[in-house]
PDB file of N, CA, C and O in Angstrom:
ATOM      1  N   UNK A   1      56.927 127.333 161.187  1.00  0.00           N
ATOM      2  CA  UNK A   1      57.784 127.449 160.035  1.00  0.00           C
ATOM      3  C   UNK A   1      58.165 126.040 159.567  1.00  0.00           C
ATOM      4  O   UNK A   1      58.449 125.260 160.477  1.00  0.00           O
ATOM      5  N   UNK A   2      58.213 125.649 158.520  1.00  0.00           N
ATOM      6  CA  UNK A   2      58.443 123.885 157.829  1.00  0.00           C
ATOM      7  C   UNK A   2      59.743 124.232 158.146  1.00  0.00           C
ATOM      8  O   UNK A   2      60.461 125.226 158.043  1.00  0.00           O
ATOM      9  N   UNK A   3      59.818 123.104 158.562  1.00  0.00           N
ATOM     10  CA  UNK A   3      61.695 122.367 158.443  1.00  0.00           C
ATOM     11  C   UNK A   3      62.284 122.929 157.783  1.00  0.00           C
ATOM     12  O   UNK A   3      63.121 123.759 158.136  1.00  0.00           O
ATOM     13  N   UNK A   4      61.870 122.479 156.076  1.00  0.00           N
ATOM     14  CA  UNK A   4      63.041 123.000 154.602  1.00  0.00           C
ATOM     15  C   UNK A   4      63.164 124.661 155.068  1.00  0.00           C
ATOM     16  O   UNK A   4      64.242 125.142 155.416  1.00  0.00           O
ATOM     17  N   UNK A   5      62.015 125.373 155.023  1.00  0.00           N
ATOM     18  CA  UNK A   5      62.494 126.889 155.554  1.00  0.00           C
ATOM     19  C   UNK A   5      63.647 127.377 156.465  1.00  0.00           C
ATOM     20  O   UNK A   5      64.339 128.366 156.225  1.00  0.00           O
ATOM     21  N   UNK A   6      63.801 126.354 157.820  1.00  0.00           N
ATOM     22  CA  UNK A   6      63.954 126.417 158.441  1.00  0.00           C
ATOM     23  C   UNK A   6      65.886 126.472 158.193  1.00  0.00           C
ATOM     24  O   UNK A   6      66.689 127.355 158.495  1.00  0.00           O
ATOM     25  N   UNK A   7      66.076 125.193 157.562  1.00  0.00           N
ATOM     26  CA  UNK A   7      67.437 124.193 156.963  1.00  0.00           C
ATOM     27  C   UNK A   7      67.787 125.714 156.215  1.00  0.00           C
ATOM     28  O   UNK A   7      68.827 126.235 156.618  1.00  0.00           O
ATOM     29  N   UNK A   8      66.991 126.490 155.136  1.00  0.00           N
ATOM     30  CA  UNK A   8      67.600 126.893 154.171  1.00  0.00           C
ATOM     31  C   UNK A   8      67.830 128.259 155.036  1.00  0.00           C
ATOM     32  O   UNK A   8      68.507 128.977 154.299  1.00  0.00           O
ATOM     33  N   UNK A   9      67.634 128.794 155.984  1.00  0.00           N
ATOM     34  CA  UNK A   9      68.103 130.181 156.876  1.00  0.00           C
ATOM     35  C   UNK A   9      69.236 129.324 157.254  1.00  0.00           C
ATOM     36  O   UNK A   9      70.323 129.752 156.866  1.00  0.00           O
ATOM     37  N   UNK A  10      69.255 128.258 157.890  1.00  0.00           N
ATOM     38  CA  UNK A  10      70.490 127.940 158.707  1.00  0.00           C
ATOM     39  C   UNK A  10      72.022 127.706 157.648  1.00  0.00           C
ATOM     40  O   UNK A  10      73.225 127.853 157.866  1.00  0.00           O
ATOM     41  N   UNK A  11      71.128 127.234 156.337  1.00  0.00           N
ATOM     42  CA  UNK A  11      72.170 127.336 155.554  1.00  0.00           C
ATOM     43  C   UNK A  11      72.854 128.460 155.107  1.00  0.00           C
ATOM     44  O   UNK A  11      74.054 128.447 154.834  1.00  0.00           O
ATOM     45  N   UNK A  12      71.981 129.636 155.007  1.00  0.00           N
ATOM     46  CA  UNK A  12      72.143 131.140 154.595  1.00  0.00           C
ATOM     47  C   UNK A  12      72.992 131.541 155.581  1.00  0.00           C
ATOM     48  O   UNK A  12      74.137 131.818 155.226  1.00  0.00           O
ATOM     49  N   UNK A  13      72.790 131.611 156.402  1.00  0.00           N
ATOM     50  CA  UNK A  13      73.575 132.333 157.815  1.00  0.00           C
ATOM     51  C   UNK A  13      75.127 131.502 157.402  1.00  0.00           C
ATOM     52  O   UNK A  13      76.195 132.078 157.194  1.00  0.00           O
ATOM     53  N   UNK A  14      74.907 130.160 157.363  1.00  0.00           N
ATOM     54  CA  UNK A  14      76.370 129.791 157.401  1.00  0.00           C
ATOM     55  C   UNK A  14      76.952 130.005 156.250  1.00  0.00           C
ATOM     56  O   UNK A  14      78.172 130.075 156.398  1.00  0.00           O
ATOM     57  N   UNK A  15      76.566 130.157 155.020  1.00  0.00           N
ATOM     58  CA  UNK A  15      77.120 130.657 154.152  1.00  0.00           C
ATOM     59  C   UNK A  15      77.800 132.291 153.836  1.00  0.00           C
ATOM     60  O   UNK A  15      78.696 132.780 153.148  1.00  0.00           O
ATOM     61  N   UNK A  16      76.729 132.756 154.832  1.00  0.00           N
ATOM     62  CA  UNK A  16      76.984 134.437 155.119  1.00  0.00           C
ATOM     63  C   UNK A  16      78.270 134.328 155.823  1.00  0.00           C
ATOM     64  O   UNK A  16      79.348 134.710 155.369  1.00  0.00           O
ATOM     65  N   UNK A  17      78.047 133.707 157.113  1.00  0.00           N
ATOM     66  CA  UNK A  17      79.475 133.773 158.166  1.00  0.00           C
ATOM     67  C   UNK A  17      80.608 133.393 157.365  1.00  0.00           C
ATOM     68  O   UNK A  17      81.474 134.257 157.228  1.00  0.00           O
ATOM     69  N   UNK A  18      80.835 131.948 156.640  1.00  0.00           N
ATOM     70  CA  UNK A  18      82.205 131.751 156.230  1.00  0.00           C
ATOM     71  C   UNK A  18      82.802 132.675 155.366  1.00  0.00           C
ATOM     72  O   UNK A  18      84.012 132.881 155.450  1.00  0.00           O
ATOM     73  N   UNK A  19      81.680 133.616 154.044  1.00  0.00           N
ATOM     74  CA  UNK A  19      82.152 134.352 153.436  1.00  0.00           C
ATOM     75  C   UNK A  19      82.427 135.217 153.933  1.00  0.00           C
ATOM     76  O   UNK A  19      83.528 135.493 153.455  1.00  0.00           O
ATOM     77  N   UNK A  20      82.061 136.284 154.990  1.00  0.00           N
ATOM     78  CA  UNK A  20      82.646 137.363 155.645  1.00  0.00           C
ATOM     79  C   UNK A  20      83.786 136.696 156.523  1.00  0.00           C
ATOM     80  O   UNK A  20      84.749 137.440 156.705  1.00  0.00           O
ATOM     81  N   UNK A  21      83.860 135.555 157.048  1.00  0.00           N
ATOM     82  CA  UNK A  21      85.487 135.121 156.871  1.00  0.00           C
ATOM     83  C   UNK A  21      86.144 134.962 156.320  1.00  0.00           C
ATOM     84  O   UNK A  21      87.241 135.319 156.748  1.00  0.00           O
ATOM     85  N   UNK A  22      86.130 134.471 155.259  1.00  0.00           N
ATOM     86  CA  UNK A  22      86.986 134.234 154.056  1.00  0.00           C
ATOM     87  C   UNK A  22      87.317 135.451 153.379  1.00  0.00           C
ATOM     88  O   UNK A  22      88.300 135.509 152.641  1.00  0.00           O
ATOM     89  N   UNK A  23      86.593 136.384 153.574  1.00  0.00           N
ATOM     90  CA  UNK A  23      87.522 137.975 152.864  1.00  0.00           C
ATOM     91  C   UNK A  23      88.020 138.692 153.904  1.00  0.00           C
ATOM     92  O   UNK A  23      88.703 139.639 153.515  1.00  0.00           O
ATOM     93  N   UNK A  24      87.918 138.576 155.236  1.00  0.00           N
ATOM     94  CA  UNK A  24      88.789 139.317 156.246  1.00  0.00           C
ATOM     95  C   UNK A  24      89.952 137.920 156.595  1.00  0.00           C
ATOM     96  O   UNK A  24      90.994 138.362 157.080  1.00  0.00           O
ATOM     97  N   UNK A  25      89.954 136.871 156.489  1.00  0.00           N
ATOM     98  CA  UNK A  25      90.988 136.153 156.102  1.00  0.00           C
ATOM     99  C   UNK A  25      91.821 136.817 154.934  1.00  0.00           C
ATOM    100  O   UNK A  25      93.017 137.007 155.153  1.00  0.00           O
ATOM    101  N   UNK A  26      91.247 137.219 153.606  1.00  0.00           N
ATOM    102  CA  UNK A  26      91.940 137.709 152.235  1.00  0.00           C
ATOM    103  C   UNK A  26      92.697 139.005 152.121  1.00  0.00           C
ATOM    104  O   UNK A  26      93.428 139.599 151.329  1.00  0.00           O
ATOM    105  N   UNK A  27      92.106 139.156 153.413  1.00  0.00           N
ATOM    106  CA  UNK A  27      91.989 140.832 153.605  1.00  0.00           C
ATOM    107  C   UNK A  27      93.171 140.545 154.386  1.00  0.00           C
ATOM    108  O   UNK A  27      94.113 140.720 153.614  1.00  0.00           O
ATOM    109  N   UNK A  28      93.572 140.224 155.424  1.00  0.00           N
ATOM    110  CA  UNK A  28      94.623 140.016 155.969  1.00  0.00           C
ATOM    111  C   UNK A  28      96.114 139.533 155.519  1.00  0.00           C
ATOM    112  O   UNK A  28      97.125 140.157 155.841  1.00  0.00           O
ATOM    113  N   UNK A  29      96.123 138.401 154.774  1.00  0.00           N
ATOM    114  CA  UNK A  29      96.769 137.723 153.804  1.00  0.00           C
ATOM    115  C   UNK A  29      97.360 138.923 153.029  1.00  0.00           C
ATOM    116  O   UNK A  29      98.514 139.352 153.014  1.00  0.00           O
ATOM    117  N   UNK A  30      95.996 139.442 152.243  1.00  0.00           N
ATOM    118  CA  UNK A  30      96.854 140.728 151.259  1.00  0.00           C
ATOM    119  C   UNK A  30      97.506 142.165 152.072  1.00  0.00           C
ATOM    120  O   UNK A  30      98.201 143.106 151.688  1.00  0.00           O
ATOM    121  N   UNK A  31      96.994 141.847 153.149  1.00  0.00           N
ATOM    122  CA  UNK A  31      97.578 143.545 154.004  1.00  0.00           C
ATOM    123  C   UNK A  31      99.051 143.608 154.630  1.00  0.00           C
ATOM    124  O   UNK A  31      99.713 144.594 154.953  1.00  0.00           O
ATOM    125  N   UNK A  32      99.458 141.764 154.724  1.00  0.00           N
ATOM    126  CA  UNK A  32     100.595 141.375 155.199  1.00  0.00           C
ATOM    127  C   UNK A  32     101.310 141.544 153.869  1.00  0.00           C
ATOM    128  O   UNK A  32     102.100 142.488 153.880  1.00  0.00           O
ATOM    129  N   UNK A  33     101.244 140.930 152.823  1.00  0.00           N
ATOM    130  CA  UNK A  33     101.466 140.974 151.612  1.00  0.00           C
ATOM    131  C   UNK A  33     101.975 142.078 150.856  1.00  0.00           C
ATOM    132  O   UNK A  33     102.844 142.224 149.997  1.00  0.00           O
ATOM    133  N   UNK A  34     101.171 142.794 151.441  1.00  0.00           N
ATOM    134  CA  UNK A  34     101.299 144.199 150.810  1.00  0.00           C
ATOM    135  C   UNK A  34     102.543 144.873 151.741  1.00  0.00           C
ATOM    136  O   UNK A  34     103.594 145.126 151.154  1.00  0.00           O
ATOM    137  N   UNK A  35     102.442 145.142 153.078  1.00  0.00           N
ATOM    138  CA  UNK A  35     103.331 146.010 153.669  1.00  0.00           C
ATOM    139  C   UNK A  35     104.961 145.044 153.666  1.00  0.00           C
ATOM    140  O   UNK A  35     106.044 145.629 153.671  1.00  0.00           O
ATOM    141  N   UNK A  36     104.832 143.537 153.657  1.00  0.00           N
ATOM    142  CA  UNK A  36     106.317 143.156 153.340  1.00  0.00           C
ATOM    143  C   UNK A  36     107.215 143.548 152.543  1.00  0.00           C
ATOM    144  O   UNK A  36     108.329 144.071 152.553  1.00  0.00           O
ATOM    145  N   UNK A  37     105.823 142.848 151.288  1.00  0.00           N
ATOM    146  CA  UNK A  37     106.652 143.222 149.543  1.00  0.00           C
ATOM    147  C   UNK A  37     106.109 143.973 148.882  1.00  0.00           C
ATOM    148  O   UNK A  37     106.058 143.873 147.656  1.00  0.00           O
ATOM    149  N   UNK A  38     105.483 145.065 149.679  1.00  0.00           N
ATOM    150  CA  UNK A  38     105.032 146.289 148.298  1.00  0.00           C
ATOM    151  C   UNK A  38     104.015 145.759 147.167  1.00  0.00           C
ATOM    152  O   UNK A  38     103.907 146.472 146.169  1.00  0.00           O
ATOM    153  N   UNK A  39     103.446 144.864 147.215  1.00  0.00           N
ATOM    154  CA  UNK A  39     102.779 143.639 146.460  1.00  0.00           C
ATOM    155  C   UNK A  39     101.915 144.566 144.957  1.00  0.00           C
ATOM    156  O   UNK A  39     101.650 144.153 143.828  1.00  0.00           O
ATOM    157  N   UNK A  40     101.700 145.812 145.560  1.00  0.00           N
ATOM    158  CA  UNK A  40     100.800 146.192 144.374  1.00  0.00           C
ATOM    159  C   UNK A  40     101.265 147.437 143.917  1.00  0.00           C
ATOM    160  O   UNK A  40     100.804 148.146 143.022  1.00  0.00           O
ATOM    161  N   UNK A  41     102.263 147.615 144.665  1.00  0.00           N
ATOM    162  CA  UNK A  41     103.248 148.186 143.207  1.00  0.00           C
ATOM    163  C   UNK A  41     104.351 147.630 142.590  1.00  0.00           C
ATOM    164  O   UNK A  41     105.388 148.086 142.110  1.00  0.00           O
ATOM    165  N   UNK A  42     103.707 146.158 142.769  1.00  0.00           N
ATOM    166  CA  UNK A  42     104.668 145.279 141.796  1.00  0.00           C
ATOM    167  C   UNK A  42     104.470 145.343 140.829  1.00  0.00           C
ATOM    168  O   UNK A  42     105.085 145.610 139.797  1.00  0.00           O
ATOM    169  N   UNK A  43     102.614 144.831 141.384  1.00  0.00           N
ATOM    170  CA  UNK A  43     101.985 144.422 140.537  1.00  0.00           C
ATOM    171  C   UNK A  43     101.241 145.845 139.031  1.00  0.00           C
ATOM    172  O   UNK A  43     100.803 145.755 137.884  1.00  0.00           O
ATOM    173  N   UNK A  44     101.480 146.844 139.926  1.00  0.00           N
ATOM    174  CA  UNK A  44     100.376 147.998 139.137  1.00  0.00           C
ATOM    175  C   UNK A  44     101.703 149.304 138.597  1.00  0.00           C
ATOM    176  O   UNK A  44     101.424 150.327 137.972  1.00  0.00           O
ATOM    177  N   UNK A  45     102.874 148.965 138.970  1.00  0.00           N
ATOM    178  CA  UNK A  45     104.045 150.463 138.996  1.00  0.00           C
ATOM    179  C   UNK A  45     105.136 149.252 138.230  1.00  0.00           C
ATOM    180  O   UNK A  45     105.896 149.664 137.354  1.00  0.00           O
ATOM    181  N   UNK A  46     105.152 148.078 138.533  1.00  0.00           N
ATOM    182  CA  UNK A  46     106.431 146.936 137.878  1.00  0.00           C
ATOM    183  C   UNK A  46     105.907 146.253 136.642  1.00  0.00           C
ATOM    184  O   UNK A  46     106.654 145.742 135.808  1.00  0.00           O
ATOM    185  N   UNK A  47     104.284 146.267 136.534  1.00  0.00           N
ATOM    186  CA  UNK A  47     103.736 145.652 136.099  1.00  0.00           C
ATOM    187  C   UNK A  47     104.233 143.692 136.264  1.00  0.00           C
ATOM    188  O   UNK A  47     104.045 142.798 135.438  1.00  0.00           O
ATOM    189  N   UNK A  48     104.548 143.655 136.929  1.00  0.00           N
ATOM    190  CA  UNK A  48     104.611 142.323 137.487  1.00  0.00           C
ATOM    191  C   UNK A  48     103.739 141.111 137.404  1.00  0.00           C
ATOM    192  O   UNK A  48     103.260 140.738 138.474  1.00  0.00           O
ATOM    193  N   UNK A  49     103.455 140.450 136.362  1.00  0.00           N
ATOM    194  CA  UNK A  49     102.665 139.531 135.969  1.00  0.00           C
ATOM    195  C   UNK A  49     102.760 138.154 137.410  1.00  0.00           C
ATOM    196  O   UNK A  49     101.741 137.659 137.892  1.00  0.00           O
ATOM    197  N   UNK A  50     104.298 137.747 137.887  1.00  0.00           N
ATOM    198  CA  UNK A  50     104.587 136.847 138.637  1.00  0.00           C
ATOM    199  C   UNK A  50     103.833 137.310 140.042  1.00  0.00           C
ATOM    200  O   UNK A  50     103.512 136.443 140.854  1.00  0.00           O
ATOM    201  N   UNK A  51     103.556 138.768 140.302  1.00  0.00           N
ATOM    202  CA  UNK A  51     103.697 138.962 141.653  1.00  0.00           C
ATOM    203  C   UNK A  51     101.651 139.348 141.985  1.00  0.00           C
ATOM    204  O   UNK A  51     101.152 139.379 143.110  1.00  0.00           O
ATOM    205  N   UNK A  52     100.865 139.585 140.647  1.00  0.00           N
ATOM    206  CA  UNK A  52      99.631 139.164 140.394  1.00  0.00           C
ATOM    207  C   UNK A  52      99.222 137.612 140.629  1.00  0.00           C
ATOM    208  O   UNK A  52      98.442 137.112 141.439  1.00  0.00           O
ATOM    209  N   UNK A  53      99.997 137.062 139.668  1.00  0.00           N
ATOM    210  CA  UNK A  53      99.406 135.260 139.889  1.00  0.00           C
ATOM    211  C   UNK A  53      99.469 135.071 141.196  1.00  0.00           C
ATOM    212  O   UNK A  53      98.571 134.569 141.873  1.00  0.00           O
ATOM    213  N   UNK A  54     100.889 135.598 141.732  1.00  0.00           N
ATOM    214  CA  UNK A  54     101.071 134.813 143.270  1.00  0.00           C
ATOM    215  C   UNK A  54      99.708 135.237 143.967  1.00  0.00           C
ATOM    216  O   UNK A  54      98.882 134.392 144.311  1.00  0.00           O
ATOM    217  N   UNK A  55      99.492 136.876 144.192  1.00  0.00           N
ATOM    218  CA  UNK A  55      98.101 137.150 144.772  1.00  0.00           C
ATOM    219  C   UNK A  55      96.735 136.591 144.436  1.00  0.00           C
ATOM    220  O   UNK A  55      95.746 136.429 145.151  1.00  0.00           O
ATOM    221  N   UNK A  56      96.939 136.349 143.202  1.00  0.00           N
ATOM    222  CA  UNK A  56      95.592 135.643 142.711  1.00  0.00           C
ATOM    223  C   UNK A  56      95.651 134.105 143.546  1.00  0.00           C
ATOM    224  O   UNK A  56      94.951 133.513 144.367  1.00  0.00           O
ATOM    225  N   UNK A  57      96.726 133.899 142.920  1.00  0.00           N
ATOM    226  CA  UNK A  57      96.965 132.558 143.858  1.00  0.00           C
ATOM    227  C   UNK A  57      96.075 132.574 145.445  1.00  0.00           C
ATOM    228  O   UNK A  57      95.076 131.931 145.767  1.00  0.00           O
ATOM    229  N   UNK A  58      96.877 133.560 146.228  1.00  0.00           N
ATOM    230  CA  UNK A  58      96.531 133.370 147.872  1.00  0.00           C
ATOM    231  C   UNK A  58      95.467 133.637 147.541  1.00  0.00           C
ATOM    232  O   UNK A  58      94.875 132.628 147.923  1.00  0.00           O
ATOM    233  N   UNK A  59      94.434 134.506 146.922  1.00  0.00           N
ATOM    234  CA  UNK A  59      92.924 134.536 147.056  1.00  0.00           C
ATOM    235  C   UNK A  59      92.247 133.355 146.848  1.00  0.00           C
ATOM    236  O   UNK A  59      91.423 132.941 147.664  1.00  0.00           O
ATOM    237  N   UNK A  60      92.549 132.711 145.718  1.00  0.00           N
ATOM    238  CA  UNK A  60      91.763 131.327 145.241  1.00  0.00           C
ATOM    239  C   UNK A  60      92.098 130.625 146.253  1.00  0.00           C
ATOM    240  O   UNK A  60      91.143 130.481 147.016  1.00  0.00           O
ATOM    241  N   UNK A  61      93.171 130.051 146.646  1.00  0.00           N
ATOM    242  CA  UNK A  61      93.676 128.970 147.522  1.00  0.00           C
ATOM    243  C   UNK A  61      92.871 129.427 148.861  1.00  0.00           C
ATOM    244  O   UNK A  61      92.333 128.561 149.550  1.00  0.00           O
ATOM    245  N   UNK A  62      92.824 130.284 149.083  1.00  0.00           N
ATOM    246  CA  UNK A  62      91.942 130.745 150.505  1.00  0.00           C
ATOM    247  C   UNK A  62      90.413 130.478 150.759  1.00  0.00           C
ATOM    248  O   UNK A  62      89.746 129.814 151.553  1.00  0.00           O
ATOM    249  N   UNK A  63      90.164 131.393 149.605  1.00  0.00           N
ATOM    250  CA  UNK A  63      88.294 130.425 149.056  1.00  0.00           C
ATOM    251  C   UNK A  63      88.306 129.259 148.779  1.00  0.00           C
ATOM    252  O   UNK A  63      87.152 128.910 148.528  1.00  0.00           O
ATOM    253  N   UNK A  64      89.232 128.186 148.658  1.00  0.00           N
ATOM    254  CA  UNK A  64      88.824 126.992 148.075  1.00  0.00           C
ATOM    255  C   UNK A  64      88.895 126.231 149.335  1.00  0.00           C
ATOM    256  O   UNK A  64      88.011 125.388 149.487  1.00  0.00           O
ATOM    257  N   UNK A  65      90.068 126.405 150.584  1.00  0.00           N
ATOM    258  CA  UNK A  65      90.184 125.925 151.798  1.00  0.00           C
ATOM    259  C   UNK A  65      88.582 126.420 152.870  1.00  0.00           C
ATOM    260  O   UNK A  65      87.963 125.757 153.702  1.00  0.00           O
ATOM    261  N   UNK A  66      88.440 127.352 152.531  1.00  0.00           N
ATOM    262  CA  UNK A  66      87.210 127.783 153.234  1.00  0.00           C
ATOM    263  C   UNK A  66      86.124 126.891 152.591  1.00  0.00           C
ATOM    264  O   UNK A  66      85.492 126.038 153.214  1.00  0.00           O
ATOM    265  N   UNK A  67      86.058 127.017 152.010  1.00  0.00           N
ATOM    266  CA  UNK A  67      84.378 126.016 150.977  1.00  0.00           C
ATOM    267  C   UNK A  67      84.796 124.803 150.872  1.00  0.00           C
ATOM    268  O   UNK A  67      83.687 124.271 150.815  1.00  0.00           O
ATOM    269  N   UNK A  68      85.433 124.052 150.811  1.00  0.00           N
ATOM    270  CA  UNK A  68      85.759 122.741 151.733  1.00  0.00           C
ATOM    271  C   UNK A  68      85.604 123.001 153.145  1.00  0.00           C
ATOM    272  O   UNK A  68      84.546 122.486 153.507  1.00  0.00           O
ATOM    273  N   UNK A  69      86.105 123.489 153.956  1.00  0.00           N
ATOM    274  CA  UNK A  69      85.564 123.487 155.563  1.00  0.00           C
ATOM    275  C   UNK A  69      84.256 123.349 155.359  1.00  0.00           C
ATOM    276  O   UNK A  69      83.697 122.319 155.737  1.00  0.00           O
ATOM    277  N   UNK A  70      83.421 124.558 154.609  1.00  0.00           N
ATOM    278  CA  UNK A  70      81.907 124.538 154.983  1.00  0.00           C
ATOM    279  C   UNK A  70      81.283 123.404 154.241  1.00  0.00           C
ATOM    280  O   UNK A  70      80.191 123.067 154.698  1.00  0.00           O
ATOM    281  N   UNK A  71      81.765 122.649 153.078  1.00  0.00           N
ATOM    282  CA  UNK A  71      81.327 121.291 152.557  1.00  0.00           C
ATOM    283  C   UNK A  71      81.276 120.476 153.491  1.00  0.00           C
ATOM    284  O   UNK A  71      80.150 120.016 153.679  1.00  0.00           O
ATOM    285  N   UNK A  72      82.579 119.885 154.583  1.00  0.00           N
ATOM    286  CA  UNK A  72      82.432 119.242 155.036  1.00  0.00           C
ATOM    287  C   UNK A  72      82.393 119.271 156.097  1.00  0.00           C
ATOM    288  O   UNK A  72      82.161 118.245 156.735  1.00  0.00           O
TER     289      UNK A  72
END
């Protein structure tokens, strides 16, 4: 098998692993989230614009800390 073949599975796999971390990380984050502050019937029964951003927030901020780890 050539090298480059070789590099681009090893890259695949690690790209596979961090993303199935990074959503059971998200997944966690929002499940805590949810049973504290009721988070999505703030967001979906309050219509709560503040209590969306914040979640949007922890999702982005979570993917962006993860894909820096795997950058560097």
């Amino acid at each position: 098998m050539p090298d480059e073949l070789v590099r681009f599975f090893q890259a695949l796999g690690s790209t596979i692993l961090w993303s199935v971390v990074s959503i059971i990380i998200v997944a966690v984050v929002f499940e805590v989230l949810e049973k504290r502050y009721r988070l999505l019937d703030e967001i979906f029964k309050e219509n709560s614009v503040a209590a969306a951003v914040l979640a949007g927030s922890f999702v982005i901020g979570i993917f962006y800390t993860v894909a820096q780890i795997v950058i560097h």
